[in-house]
C-alpha positions in Angstrom: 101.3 18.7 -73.3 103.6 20.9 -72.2 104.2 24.6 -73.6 107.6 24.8 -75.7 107.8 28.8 -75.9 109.3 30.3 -79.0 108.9 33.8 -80.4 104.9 34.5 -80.8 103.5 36.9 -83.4 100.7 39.0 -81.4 100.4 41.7 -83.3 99.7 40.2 -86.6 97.9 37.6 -85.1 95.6 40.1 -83.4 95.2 42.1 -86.1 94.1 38.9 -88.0 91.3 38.1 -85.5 90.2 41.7 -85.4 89.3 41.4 -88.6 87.6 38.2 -88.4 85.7 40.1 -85.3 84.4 42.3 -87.9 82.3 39.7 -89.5 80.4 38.1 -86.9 76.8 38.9 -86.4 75.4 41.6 -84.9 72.6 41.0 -81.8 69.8 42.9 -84.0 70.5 39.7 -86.3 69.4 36.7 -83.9 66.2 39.0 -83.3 65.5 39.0 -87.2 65.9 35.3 -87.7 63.2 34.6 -85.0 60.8 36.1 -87.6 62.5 34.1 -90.1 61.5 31.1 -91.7 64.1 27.7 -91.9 64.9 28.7 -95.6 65.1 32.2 -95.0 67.7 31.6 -92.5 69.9 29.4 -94.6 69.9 32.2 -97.3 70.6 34.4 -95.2 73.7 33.2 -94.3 74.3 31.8 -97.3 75.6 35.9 -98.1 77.6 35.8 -95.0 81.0 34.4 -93.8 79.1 31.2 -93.8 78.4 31.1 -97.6 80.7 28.4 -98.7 79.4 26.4 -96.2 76.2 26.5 -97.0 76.5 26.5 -100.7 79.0 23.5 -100.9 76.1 21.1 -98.7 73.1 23.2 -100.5 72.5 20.4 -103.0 72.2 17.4 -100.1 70.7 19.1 -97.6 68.4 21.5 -96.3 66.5 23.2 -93.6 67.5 22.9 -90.0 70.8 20.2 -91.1 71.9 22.5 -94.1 71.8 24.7 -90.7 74.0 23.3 -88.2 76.3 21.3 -90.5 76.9 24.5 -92.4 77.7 26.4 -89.4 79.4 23.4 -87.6 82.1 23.6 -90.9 82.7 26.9 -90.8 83.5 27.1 -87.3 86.1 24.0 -87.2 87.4 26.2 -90.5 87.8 29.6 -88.5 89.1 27.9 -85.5 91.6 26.3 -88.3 92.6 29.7 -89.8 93.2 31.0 -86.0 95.9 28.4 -85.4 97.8 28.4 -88.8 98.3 32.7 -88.2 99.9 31.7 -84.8 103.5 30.8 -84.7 105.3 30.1 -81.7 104.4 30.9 -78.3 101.2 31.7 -79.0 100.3 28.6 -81.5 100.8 26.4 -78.6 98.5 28.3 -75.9 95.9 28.4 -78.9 96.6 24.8 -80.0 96.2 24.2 -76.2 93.2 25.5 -75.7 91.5 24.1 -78.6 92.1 20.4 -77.4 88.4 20.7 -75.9 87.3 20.2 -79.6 88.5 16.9 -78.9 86.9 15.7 -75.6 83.7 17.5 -77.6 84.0 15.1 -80.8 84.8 11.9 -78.4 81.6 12.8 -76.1 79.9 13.3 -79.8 80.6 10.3 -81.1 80.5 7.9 -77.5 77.1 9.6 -77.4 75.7 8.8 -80.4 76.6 5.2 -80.4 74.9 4.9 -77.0 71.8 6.5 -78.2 72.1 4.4 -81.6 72.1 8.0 -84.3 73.3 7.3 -87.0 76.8 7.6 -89.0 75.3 10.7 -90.6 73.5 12.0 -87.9 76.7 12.1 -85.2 78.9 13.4 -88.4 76.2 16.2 -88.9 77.6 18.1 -85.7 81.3 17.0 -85.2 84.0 20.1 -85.1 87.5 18.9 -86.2 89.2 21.6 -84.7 91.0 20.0 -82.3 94.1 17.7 -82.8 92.0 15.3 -83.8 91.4 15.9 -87.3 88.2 14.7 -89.2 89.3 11.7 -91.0 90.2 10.1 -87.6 87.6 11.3 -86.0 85.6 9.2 -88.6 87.5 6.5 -88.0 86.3 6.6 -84.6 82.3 7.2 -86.2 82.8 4.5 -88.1 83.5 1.7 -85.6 81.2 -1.3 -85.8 81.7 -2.4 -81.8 82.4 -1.0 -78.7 86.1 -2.7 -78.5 86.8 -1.8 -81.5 85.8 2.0 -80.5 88.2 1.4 -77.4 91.1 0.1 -79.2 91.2 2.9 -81.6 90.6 5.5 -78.8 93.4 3.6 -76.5 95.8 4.3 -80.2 95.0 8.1 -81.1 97.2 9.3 -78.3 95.8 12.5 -78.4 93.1 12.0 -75.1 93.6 9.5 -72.4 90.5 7.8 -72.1 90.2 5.6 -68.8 88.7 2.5 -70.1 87.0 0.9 -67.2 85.1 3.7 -66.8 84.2 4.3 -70.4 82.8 0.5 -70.2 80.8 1.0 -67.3 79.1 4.2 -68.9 78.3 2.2 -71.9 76.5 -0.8 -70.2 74.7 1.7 -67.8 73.9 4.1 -70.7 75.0 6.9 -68.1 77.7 8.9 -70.0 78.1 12.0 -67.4 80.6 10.3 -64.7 82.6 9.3 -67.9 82.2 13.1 -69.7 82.8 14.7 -66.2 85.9 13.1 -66.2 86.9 13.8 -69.4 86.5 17.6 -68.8 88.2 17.4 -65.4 91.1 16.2 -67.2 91.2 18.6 -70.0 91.6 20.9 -68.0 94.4 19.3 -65.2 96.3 19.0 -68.5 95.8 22.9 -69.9 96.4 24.4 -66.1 99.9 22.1 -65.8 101.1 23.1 -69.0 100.7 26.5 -68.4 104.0 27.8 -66.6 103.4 31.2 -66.3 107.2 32.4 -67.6 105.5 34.8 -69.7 102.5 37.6 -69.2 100.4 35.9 -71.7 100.4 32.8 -70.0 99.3 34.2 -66.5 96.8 36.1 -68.5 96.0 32.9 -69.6 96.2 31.0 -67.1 94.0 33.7 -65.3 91.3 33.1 -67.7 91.1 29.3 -67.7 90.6 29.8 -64.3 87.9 31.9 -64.2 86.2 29.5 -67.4 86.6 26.6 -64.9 84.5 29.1 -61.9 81.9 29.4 -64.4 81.4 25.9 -65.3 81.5 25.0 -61.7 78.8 27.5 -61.0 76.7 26.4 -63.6 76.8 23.1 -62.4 76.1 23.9 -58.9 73.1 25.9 -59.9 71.8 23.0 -62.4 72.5 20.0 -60.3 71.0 22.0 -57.3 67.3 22.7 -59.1 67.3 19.1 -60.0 67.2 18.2 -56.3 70.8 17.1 -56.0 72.5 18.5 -52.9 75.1 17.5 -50.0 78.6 16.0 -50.7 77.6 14.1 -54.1 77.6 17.5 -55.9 81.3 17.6 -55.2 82.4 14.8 -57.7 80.7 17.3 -60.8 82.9 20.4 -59.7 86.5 20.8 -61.9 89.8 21.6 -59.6 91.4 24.6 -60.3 89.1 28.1 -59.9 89.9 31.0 -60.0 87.1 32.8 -56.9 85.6 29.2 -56.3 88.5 26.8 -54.7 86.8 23.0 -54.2 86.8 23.9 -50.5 84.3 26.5 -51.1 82.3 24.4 -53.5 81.8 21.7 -51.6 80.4 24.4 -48.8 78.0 25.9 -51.3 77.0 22.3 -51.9 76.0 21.8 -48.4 73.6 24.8 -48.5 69.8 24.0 -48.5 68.7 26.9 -50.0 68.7 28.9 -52.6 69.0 32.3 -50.5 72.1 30.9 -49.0 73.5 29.8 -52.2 73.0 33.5 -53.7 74.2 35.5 -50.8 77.5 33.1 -51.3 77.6 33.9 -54.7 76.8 37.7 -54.5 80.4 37.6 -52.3 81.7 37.1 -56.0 83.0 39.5 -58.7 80.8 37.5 -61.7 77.6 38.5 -59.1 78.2 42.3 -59.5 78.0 41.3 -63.5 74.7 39.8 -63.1 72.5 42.1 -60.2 69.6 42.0 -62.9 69.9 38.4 -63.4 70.0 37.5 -60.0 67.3 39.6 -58.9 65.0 38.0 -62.0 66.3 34.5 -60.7 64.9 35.3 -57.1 61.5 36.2 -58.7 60.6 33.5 -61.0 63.8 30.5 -59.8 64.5 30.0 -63.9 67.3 27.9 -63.5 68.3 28.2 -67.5 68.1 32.1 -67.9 70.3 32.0 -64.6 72.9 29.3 -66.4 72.4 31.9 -69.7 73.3 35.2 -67.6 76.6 32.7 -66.5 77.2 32.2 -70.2 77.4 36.1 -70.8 79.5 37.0 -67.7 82.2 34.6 -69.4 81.8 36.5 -72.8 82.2 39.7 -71.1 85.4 38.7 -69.1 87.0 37.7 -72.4 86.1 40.8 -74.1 87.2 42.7 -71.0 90.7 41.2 -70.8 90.9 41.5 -74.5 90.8 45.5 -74.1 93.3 45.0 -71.5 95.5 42.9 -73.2 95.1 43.8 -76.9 98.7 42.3 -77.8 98.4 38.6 -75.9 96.4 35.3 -76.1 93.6 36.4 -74.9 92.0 39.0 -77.8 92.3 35.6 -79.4 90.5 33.4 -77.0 87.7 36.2 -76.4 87.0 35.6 -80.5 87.2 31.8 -80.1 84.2 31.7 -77.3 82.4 34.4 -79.1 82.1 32.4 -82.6 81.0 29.7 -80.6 78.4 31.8 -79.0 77.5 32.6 -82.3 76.9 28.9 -84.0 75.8 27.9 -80.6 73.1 30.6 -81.2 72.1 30.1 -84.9 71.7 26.5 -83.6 69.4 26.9 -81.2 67.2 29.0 -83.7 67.2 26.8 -86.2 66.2 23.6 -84.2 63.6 25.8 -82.2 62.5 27.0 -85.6 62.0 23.2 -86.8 60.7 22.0 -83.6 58.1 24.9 -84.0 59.5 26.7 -80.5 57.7 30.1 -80.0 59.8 32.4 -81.0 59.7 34.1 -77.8 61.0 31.0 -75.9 63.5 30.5 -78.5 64.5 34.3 -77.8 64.9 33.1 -74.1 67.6 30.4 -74.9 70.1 32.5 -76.6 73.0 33.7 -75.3 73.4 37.6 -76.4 
């Protein structure tokens, strides 16, 4: 999809999300739900912004699912009110950018067939905030067969899905190849229809990249404590980084160990970010708090270039990733809290 242009409206715009900023919870607050119980927590934020969420699926559900489908609502509904404040310009880089909501409800529901969840189950966490809406997003939920699945995916016209390859991940029950490549092409679309006429798309533009470096890291670092090294890493890294050009990838991929992999890395500006991390990760080799420090780095960027740039896209995007962070962390507290985690390792998995 290419980007039309037109007039944007930044400053109300901004001052629209600054004040949706205002409302999201503080890091004090994760700590408290640890010592919360499942029903405490839903109260709880059943007297915050998430309060008509959780009140309108109070009578059908409860604990952990009141949880995440409440939460899961509210963010495909804040996403929602972002784009309808944004004329212009600046609706299109936002619309843009929230097209992954599609590839996510697509993996959702190609992932819950395979695994055999049910209708309600792969509803519980879908986020229509994509072009996608939710009724056809059900549509897709609801299909009885795998060609009927494809045929309606082949006439939504809003992802292209490569068929041949969605087939073979079904009948091997290995959905990564197929989700890899439904990334990869999210974001060859979003970096071609960026044209960079205009200083919010190169701050744009600037910022994809740098999401893309990040993802690439984090799959370097996951794939390589899993055991997987050499040239097959290369097929999980996404063109188009910022720092971390697929030349240099595939070099880090090559590397045996972990040293040589971190002194690569420390030749980075995210490693200055994350000395702490690093060191810690040299200690005790936890790949996860590693992938979590990754995570942050990415939050801080945003926030960074939002200072920067208070009049552009990218105050906007910085609020986008950090409501995420937010449900993302709620989420992992309330299924830790009904898996009985220990809080402390709950603590551990949360990105604040």
């Amino acid at each position: 999809m290419a980007i039309l242009g037109g007039r944007s409206n930044y400053p109300y715009l901004c001052a629209r999300v600054k004040s949706k900023k205002s409302f999201l919870l503080k890091k004090e607050v994760f700590h408290r739900m640890l010592s919360m119980e499942l029903a405490e927590i839903g109260r709880y934020l059943g007297e915050t912004q998430y309060r008509d969420e959780i009140a309108a699926l109070g009578t059908e559900y409860s604990g952990a699912t009141l949880i995440e489908m409440g939460i899961s609502q509210n963010l495909a509904k804040t996403y929602t009110d972002v784009l309808s404040f944004s004329i212009g310009h600046a609706r299109e880089l936002v619309s843009e950018y929230l097209h992954r909501w599609d590839i996510y409800n697509i993996k959702t529901v190609i992932r819950g067939k395979v695994t055999k969840a049910s209708l309600e189950e792969i509803r519980e966490i879908l986020v229509p905030a994509g072009s996608l809406k939710l009724d056809q997003v059900n549509q897709l939920v609801q299909s009885s067969t795998w060609e009927e699945l494809i045929d309606k995916l082949r006439r939504q016209k809003v992802i292209y899905v490569d068929e041949e390859t969605l087939r073979n991940a079904v009948s091997t029950g290995k959905l990564a190849a197929f989700e890899d490549e439904l990334d990869k092409e999210y974001y060859s679309s979003m970096l071609k229809s960026i044209e960079e006429k205009s200083m919010s798309e190169r701050q744009f533009l600037d910022f994809v990249k740098r999401e893309i470096d990040i993802a690439n890291l984090k799959a370097m670092f996951k794939l390589k404590s899993e055991g997987v090294s050499g040239e097959s890493l290369s097929q999980y890294f996404i063109p188009g980084g910022m720092e971390f050009k697929m030349e240099r990838l595939a070099k880090m991929a090559l590397l045996e160990g972990t040293k040589e992999l971190l002194d690569e890395f420390r030749q980075s500006s995210y490693a200055e970010m994350m000395r702490p991390d690093i060191e810690q990760f040299e200690r005790d080799e936890d790949t996860s708090s590693l992938l979590r420090a990754l995570d942050r780095v990415l939050l801080y960027t945003a926030e960074k270039f939002s200072h920067l740039y208070p009049l552009s896209v990218l105050p906007v995007l910085g609020y986008l990733l950090a409501k995420k962070t937010e449900v993302d962390n709620i989420r992992i507290i309330a299924r830790g809290k009904e898996s009985g985690l220990d809080p402390e390792l709950i603590k551990k998995l949360l990105v604040v």
